[in-house]
C-alpha positions as CSV (number, residue, x, y, z in Angstrom):
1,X,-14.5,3.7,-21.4
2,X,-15.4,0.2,-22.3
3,X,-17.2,-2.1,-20.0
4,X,-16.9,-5.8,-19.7
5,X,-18.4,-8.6,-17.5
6,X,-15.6,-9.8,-14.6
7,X,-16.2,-13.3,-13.6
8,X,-16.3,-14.3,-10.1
9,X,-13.4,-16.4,-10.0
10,X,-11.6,-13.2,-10.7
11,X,-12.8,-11.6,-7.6
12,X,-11.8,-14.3,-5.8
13,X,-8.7,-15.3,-7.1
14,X,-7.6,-11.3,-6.8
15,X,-8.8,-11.2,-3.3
16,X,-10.8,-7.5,-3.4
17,X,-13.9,-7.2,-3.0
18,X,-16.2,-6.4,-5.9
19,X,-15.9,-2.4,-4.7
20,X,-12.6,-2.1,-5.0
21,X,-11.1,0.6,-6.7
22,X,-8.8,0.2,-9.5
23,X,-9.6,2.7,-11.8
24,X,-12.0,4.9,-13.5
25,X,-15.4,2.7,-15.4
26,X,-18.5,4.7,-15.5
27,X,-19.9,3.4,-12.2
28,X,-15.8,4.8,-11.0
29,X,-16.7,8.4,-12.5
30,X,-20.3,8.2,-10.7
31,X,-17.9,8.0,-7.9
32,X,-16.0,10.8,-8.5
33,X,-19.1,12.5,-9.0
34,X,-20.2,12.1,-5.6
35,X,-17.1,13.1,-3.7
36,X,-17.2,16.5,-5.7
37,X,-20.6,16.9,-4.5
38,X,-20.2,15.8,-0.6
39,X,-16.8,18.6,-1.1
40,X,-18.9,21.5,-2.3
41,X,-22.0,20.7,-0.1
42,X,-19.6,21.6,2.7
43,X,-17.2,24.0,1.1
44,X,-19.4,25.9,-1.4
45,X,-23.4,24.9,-1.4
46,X,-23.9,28.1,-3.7
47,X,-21.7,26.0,-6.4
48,X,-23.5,23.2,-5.9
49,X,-27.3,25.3,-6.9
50,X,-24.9,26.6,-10.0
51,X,-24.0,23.1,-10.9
52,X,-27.3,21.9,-10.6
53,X,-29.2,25.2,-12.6
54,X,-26.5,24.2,-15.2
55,X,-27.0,20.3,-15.1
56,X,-30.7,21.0,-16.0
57,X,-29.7,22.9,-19.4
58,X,-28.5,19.3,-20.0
59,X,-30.1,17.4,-23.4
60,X,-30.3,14.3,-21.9
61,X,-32.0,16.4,-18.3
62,X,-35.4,15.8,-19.5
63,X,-34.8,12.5,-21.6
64,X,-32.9,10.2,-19.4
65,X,-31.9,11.7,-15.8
66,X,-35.1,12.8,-14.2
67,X,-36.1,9.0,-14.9
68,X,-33.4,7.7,-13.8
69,X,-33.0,9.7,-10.8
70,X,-36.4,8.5,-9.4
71,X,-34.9,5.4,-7.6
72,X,-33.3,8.2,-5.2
73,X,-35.0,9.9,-2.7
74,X,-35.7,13.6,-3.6
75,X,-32.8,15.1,-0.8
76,X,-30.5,12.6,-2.8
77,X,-30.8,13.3,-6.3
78,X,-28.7,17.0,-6.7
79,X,-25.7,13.6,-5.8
80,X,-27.3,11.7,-8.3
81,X,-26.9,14.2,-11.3
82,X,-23.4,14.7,-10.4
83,X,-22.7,11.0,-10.7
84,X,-24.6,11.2,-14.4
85,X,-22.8,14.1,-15.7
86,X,-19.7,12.3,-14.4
87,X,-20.3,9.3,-16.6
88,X,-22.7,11.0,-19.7
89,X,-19.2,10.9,-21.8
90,X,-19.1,7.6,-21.9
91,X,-22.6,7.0,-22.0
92,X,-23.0,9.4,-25.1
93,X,-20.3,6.8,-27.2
94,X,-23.0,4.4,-28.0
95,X,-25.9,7.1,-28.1
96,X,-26.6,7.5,-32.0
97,X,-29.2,10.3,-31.6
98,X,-26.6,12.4,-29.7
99,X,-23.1,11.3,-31.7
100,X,-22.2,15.0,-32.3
101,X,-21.4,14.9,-28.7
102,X,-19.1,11.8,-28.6
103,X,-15.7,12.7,-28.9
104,X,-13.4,9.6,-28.5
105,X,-10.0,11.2,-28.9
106,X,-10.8,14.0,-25.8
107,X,-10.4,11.0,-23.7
108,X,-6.7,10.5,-23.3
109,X,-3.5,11.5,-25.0
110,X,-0.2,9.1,-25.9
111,X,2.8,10.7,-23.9
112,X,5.4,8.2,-25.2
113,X,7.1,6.1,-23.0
114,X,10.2,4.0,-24.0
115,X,11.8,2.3,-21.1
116,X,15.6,1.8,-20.5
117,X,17.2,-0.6,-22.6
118,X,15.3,-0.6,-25.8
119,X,17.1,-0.4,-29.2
120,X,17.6,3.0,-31.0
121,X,15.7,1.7,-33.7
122,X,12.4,1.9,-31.8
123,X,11.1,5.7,-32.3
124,X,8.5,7.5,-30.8
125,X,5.6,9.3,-31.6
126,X,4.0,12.3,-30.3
127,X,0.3,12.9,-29.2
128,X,-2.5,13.2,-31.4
129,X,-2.8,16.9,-32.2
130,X,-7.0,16.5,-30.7
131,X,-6.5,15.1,-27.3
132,X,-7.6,15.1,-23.8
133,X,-5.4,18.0,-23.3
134,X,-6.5,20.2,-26.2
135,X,-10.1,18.7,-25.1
136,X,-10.2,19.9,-21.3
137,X,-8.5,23.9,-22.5
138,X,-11.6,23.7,-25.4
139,X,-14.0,22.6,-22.9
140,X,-13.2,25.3,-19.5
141,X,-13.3,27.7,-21.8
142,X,-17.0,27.3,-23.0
143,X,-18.0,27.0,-19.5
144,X,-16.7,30.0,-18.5
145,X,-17.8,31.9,-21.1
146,X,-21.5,33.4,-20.2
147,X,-22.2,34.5,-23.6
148,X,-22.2,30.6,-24.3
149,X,-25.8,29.1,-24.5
150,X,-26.8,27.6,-21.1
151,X,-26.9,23.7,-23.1
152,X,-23.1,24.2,-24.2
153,X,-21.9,25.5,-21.4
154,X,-23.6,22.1,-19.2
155,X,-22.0,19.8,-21.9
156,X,-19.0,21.0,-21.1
157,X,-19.3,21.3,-17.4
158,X,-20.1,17.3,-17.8
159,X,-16.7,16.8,-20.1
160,X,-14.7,18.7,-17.4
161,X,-15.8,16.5,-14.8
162,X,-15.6,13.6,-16.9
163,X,-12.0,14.4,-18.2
164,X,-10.8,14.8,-14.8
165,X,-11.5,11.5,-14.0
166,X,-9.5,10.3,-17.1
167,X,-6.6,12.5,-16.4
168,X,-6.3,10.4,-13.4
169,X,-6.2,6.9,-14.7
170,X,-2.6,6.4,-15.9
171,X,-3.3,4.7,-18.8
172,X,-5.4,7.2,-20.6
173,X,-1.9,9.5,-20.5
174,X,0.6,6.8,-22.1
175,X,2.0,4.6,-24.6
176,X,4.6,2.0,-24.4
177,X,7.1,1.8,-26.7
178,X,8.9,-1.1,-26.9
179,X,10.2,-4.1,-30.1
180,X,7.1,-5.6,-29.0
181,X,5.3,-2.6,-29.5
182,X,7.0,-0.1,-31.9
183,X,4.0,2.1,-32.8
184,X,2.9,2.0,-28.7
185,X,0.7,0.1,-26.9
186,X,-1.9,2.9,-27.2
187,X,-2.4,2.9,-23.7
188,X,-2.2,-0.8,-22.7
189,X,-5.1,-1.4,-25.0
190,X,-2.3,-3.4,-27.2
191,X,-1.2,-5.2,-24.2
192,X,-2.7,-8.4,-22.8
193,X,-2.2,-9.5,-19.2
194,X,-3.6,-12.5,-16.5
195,X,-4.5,-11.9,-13.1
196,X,-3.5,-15.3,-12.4
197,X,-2.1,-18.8,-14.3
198,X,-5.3,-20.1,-15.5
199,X,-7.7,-16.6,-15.5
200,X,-9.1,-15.2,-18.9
201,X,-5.9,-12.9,-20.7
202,X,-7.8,-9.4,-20.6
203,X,-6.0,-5.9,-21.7
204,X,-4.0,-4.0,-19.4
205,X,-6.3,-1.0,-20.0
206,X,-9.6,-2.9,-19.2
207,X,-7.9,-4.0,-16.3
208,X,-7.1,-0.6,-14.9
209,X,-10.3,1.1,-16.6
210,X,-12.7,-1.7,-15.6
211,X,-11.7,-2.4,-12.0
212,X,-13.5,-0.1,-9.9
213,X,-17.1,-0.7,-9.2
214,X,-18.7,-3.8,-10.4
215,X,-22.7,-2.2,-9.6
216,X,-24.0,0.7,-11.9
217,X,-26.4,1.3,-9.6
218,X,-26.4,5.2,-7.9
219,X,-26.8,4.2,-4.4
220,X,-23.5,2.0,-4.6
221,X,-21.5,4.9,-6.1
222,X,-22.5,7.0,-2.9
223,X,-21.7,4.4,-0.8
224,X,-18.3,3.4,-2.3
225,X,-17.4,7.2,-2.1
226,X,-18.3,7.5,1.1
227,X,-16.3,4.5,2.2
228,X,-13.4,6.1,0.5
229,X,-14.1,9.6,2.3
230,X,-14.2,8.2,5.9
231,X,-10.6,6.8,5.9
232,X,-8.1,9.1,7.6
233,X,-5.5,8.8,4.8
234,X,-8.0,10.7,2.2
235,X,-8.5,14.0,4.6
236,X,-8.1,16.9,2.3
237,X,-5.0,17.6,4.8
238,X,-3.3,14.7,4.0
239,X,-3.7,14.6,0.1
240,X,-0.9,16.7,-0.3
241,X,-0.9,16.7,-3.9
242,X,-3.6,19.0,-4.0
243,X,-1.7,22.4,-2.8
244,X,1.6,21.3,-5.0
245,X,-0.3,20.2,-8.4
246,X,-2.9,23.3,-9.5
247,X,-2.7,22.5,-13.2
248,X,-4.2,20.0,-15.5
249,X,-1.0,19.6,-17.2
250,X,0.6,18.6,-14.0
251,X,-2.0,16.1,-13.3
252,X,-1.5,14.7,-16.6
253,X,2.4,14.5,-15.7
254,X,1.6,12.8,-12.5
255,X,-0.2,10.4,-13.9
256,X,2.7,9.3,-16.8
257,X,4.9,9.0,-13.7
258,X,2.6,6.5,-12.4
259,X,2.1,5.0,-15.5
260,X,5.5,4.4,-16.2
261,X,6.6,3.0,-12.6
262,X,3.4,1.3,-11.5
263,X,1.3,0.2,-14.9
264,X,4.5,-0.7,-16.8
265,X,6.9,-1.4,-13.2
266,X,9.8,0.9,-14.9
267,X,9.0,-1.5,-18.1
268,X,9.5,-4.7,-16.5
269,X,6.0,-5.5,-17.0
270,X,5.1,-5.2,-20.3
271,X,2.3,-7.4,-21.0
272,X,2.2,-10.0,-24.2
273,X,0.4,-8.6,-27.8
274,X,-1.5,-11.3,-27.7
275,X,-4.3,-13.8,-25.4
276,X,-2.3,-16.3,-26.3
277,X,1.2,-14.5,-24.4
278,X,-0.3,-12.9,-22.1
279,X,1.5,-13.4,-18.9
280,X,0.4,-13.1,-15.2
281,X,0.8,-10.0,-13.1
282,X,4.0,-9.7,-11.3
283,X,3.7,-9.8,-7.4
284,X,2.6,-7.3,-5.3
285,X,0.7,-5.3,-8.7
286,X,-2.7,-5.9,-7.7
287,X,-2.3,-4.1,-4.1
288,X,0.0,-1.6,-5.4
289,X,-2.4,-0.7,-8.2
290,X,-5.2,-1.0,-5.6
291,X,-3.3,1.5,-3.8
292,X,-2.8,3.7,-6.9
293,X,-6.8,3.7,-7.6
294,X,-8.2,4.5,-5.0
295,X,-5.6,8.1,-4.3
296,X,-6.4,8.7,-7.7
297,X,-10.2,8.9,-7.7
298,X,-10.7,10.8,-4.2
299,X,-8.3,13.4,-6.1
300,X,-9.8,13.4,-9.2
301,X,-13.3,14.1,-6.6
302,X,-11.3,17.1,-4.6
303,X,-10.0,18.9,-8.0
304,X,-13.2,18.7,-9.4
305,X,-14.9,20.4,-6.7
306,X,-11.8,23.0,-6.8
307,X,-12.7,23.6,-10.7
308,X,-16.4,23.9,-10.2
309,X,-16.0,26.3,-7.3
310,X,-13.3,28.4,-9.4
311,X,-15.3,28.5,-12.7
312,X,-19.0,29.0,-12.1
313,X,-18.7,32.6,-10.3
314,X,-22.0,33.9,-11.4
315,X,-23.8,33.7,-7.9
316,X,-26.5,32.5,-5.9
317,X,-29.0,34.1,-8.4
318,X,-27.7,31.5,-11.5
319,X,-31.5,31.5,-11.8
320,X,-32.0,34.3,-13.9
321,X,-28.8,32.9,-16.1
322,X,-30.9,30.1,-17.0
323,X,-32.5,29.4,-20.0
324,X,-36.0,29.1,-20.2
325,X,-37.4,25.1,-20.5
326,X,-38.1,24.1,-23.7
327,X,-41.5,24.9,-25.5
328,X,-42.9,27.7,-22.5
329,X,-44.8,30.6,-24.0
330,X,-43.0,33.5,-22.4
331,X,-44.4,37.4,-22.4
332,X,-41.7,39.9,-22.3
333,X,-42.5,42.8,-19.6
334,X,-44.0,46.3,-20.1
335,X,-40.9,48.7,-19.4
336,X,-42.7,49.8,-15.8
337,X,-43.2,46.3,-14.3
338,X,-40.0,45.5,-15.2
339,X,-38.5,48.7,-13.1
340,X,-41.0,48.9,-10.7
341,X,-40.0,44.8,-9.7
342,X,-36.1,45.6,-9.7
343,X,-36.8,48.4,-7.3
344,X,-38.4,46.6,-4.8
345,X,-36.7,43.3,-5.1
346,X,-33.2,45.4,-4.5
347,X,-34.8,46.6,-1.1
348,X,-35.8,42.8,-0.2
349,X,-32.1,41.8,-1.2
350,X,-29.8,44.5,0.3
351,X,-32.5,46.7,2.7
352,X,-31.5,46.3,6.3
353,X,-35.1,48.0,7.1
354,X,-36.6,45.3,5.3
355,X,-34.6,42.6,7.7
356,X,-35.5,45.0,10.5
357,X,-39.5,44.8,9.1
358,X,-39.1,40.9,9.4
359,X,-37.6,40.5,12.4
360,X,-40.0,43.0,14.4
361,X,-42.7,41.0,13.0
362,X,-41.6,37.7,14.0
363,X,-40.0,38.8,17.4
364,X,-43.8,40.4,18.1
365,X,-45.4,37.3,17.6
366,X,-42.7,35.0,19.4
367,X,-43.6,37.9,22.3
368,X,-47.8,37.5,21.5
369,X,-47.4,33.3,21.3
370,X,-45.8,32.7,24.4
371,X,-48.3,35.3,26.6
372,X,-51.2,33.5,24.8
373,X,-49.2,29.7,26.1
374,X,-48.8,31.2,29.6
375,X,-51.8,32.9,30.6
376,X,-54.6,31.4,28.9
377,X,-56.4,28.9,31.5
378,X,-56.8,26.1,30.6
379,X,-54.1,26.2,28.2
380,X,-55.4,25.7,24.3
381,X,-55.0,21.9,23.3
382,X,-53.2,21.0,20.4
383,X,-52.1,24.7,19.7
384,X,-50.8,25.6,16.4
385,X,-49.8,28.4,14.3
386,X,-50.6,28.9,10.3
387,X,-48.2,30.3,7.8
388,X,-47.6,30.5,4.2
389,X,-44.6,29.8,2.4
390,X,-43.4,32.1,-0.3
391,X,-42.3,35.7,1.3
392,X,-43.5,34.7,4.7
393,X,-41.1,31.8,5.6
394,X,-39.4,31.3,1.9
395,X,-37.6,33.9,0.0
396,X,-37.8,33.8,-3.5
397,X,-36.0,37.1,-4.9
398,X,-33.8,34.8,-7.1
399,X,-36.8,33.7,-9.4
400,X,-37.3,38.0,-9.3
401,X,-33.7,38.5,-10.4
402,X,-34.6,35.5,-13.1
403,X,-37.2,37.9,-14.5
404,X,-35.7,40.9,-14.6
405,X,-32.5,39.3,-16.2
406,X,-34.9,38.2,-18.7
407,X,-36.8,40.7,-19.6
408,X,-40.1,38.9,-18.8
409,X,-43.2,39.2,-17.0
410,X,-44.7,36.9,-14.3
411,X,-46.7,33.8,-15.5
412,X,-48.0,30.8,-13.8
413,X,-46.0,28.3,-16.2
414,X,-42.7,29.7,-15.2
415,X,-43.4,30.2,-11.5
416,X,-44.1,26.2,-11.7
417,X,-41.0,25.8,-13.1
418,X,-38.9,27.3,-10.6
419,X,-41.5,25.7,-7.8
420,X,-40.0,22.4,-9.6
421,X,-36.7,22.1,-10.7
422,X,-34.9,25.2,-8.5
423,X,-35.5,24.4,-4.4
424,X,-31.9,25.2,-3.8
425,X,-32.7,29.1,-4.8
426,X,-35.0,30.0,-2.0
427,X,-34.2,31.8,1.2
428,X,-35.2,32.2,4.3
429,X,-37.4,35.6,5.5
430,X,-35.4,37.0,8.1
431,X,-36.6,35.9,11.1
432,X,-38.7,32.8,10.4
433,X,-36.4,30.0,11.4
434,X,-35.8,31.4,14.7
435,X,-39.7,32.1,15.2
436,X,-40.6,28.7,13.6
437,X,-37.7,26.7,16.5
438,X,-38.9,28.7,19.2
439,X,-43.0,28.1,18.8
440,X,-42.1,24.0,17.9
441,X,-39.9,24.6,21.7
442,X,-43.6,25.7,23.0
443,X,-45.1,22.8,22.1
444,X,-47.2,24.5,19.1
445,X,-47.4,22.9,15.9
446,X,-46.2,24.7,12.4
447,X,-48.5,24.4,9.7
448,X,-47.8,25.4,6.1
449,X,-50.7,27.0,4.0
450,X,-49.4,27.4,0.3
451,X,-50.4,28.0,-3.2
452,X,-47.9,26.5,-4.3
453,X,-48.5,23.0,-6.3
454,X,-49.0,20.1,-4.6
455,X,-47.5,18.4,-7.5
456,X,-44.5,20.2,-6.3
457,X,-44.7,18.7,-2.7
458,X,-41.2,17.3,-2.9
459,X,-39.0,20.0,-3.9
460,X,-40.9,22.4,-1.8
461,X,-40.0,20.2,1.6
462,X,-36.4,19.8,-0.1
463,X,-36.0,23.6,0.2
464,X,-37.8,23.8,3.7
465,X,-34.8,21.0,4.8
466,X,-32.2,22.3,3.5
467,X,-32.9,25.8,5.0
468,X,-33.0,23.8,8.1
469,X,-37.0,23.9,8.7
470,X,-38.3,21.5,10.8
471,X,-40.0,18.6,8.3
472,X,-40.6,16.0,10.6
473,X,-44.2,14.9,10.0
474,X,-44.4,17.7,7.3
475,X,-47.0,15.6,4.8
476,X,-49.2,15.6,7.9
477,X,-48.5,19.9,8.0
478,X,-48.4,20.9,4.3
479,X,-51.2,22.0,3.0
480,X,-50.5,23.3,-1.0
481,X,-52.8,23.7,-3.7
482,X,-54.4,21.0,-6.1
483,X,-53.2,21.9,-9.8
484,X,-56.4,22.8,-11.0
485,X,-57.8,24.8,-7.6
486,X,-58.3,28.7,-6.9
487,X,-55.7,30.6,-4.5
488,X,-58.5,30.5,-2.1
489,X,-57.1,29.4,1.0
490,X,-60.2,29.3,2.8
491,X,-61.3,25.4,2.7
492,X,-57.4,24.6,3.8
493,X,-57.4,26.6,6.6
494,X,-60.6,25.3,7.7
495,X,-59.4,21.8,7.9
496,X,-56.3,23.2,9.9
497,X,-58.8,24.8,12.4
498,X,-60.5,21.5,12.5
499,X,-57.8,20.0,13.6
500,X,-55.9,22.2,15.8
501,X,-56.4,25.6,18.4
502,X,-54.5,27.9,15.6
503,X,-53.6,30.6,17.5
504,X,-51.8,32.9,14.9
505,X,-51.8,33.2,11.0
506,X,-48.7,34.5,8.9
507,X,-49.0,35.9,5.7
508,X,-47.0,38.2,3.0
509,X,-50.7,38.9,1.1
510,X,-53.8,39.6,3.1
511,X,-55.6,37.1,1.3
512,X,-53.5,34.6,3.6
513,X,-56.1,35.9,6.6
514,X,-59.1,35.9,4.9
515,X,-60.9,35.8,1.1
516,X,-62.4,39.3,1.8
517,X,-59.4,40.8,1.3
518,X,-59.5,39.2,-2.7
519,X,-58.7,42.5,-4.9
520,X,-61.5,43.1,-7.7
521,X,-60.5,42.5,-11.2
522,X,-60.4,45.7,-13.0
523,X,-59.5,47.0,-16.4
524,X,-58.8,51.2,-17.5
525,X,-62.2,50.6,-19.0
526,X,-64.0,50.3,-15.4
527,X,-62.2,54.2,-15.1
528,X,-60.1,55.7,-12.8
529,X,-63.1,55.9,-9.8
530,X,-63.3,52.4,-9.6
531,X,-60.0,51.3,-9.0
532,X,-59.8,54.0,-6.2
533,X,-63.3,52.4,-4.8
534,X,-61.7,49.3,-4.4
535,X,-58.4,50.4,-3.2
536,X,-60.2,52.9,-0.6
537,X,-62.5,49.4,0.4
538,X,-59.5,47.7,1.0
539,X,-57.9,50.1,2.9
540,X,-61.5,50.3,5.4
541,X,-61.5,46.1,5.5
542,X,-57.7,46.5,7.3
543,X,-59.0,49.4,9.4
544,X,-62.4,47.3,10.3
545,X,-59.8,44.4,11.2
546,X,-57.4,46.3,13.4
547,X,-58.2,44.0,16.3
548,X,-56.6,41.5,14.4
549,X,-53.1,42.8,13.6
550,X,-50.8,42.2,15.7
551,X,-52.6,40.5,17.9
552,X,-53.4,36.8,15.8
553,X,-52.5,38.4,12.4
554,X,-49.0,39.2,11.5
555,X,-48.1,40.8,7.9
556,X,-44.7,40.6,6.4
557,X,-43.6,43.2,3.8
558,X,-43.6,42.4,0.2
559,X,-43.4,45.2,-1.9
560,X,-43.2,43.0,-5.0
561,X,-45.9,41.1,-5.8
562,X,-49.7,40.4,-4.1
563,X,-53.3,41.8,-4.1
564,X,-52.1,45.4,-4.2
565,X,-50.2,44.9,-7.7
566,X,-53.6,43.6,-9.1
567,X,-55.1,47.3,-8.1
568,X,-52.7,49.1,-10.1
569,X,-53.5,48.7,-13.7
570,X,-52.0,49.4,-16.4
571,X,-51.4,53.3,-16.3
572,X,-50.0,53.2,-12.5
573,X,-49.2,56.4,-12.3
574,X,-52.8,57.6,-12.9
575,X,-52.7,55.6,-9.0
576,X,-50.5,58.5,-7.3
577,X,-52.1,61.4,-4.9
578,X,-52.1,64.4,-6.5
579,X,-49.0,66.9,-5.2
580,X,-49.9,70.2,-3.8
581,X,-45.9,70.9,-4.4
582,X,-44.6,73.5,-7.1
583,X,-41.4,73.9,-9.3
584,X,-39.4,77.4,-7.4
585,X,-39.5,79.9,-9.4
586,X,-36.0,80.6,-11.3
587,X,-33.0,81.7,-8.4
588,X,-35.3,81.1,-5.6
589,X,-35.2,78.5,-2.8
């Protein structure tokens, strides 16, 4: 929708304040944006992550909203790309590089509207055949559609949201039809009006389109919608137009209803077709179109919400529907790596003995930590307990699923990738909140030993906070790997033990305990008797360490991935014990 500078005098003269709500700008979609998102936060997070993976597929993802999405803080910005995708139809009009995306008809339709009274002679004329209508079936239906590229079905996803928004601004469903205006008003953009005697004559539709935040800012889109959210009249149970209009067609009919008895009063207000006749407002429009505004963006937020939440049913693990970023050199994976990974990320995913692996682990250690606290004498100072991240206190079986969907094999570049730009995917490990609560409730401090990127700090404490990890202080407690380091853990835990009594170490890999436990790099060529060597050396190292285990070492099970799966090679089967077993003979048992 157009955009136009609103003097001061205006504001005054109208007596709102410059957040007032009208109707639906871009800053009024960014707006709408944001109560979608506060509704699904709390209704539906897992739509939210589906939103988001989709959002990313977006063209203008990498060229314009991770810029402009720095001014929030990182917790923040999932609200900040549903405000962009809110507004991207708009802001895609005056974007020449992107013009196959700017469709100007798909925002509104002509229902005709000819008020009591007018001669026979004025005729009426029906919607364009391409319209906002025709626009928001096409639209639903690529976003549903799987089979759909990942980038089409997130332009869509941003028209849906963006059309609901027009739906809901009366003018952008009618024409007047009138001797004034026999071939319509085309939505009040024909008609000019005056807020007051000697105010600037502007067009009904810019009044109503242009009214509803005067800040383009991000921040004062959250904090408008918020504003809105708070007041007892917007409560989901008193919007009562949201369990008696499901449809989009209804919403449209709603909003020529309101069109014709509050933008046109019943056609008593019909504007002049020129600056020069405009006329002023009649009394009593401004609040009762103030009124009119503001219902109509908090339901434009709530249905939004209800169509995300309705349309995007593919899951927590969205992940592995994701296409890969542009430009990554992917390896498709050997047929067993790819079988032997589904097999043991299905037991992580559904396998109650793997919860009941992780909770004995962590319940053994909450047991271990507080006889340590209460009979050691004097008690340790500054006590403190080391764990890793990913399998240990994160869970990250979606970027598995992501993999196996995809037929491809591990690699550093798209492990970053999902480090970066999916923190809403990971899970906890069974277990590790509660442990983590009850040793902070001891007065031992949690420190995190990672290989993950340091680069990646911010998403990684997004994903801790939102799984309701402790972060307080966390820059202090986050110890992560510099981009060009080893996985060698050993300098980093070092500093920790500088600094703190660590009393326990967690781990999913044993080289989380020490770099001893590093696997030798093997190929077939070293033969079959060295890769045994090695594992049968490992194997003694755990044995030599049993006073360890259990005691200030504690292992958590993951069968996918670690020091073990470098000890395989390429033949694993050549790996497997001999079986002293034979086939029974024919009709024997």
């Amino acid at each position: 929708m157009r955009r136009r500078l609103i003097t001061a005098c205006v504001f005054v003269i109208v007596i709102i304040s410059a957040a007032s709500v009208f109707a639906f700008n871009k800053p009024g979609h960014k707006v709408s944006g944001v109560i979608a998102y506060d509704v699904l936060l709390q209704k539906s997070p897992e739509t939210v992550e589906n939103v988001i993976a989709l959002l990313k597929q977006h063209p203008y993802y990498e060229e314009h909203w991770i810029g402009e999405l720095e001014s929030l803080p990182a917790t923040e910005r999932d609200c900040g790309l549903f405000m962009l995708a809110a507004e991207w139809p708009d802001v895609v009009r005056s974007d020449k590089k992107h013009e196959e995306y700017n469709h100007p008809k798909w925002h509104y339709t002509d229902e005709p509207f000819k008020p009591a009274g007018q001669p026979e002679s004025i005729k009426t004329l029906p919607p364009d055949e391409e319209n906002i209508m025709t626009a928001y079936e096409k639209n639903l239906a690529v976003l549903k559609n799987e089979s759909e590229t990942p980038q089409n079905r997130s332009i869509a996803l941003c028209w849906i949201f963006h059309l609901i928004g027009d739906i809901h601004q009366p003018c952008h469903t009618t024409s007047l039809f009138t001797t004034e205006y026999p071939e319509g008003d085309k939505g009040g953009n024909l008609v000019f009006i005056k807020t007051e005697p000697d105010a600037a004559a502007i067009k009904l539709h810019w009044f109503w389109d242009d009214l509803i935040l005067e800040s383009e800012e991000l921040r004062a889109a959250q904090s408008r919608a918020t504003e809105l959210q708070k007041r007892p009249e917007f409560a989901r149970s008193k919007l009562t137009e949201l369990d008696i209009e499901s449809s989009f067609e209804e919403w449209k009919d709603t909003s020529v209803k309101l069109a014709e008895e509050v933008v046109y009063c019943k056609g008593k207000m019909t504007g002049g077709p020129s600056k020069e006749s405009a006329p002023v407002l009649p009394d009593g429009y401004l609040i009762t179109a103030k009124a009119t505004g503001e219902r109509q963006i908090v339901l434009a937020g709530f249905r939004m919400a209800d169509v995300m939440e309705k349309s995007l049913q593919f899951g927590s693990e969205h992940f592995a529907s994701a296409p890969l970023k542009r430009n990554v050199v992917i390896k498709p994976a050997n047929p067993f790596s790819i079988q032997a990974r589904l097999g043991a990320n299905i037991y992580i995913q559904t396998a109650a003995e793997y919860r009941a692996c992780c909770l004995q682990v962590y319940k053994t250690a909450e047991i271990r930590l507080d006889s340590i606290l209460t009979t050691a004498n004097p008690k340790p100072a500054k006590p403190a307990v080391i764990m890793d991240l990913d399998e240990t206190v994160l869970d990250n079986s979606a970027f598995e699923s992501f993999l196996y969907e995809n037929n491809l094999e591990y690699s550093d570049e798209l492990w970053g990738i999902y480090e970066r730009d999916y923190p809403d995917n990971a899970q906890l490990v069974p277990g590790a909140r509660y442990f983590i609560k009850k040793a902070e409730q001891m007065g031992v401090t949690i420190v995190f030993v990672s290989n993950r990127l340091e680069k990646n700090a911010e998403p990684t404490i997004k994903a801790l906070a939102r799984l309701d990890v402790n972060t307080d202080s966390i820059r202090n407690r986050l110890f992560l790997k510099k981009n060009d380091a080893s996985s060698d853990k050993t300098n980093r835990r070092a500093i920790v033990e500088s600094q703190y009594n660590v009393l326990l170490t967690f781990g999913d890999n044993l080289r989380d305990f020490s770099e001893t436990f590093a696997a030798t790099k093997l190929t077939e060529n070293d033969g079959a008797d060295a890769y045994n060597r090695t594992i049968e050396s490992r194997l003694q190292q755990v044995d030599d360490s049993a006073c360890h285990w259990g005691v200030d070492w504690f292992v958590l099970p993951n069968p996918v991935y670690g020091e073990w799966d470098k000890l395989i090679g390429s033949e694993p089967v050549r790996r497997l014990r001999p079986s002293g077993m034979k086939l029974p003979e024919p009709n024997k048992r």
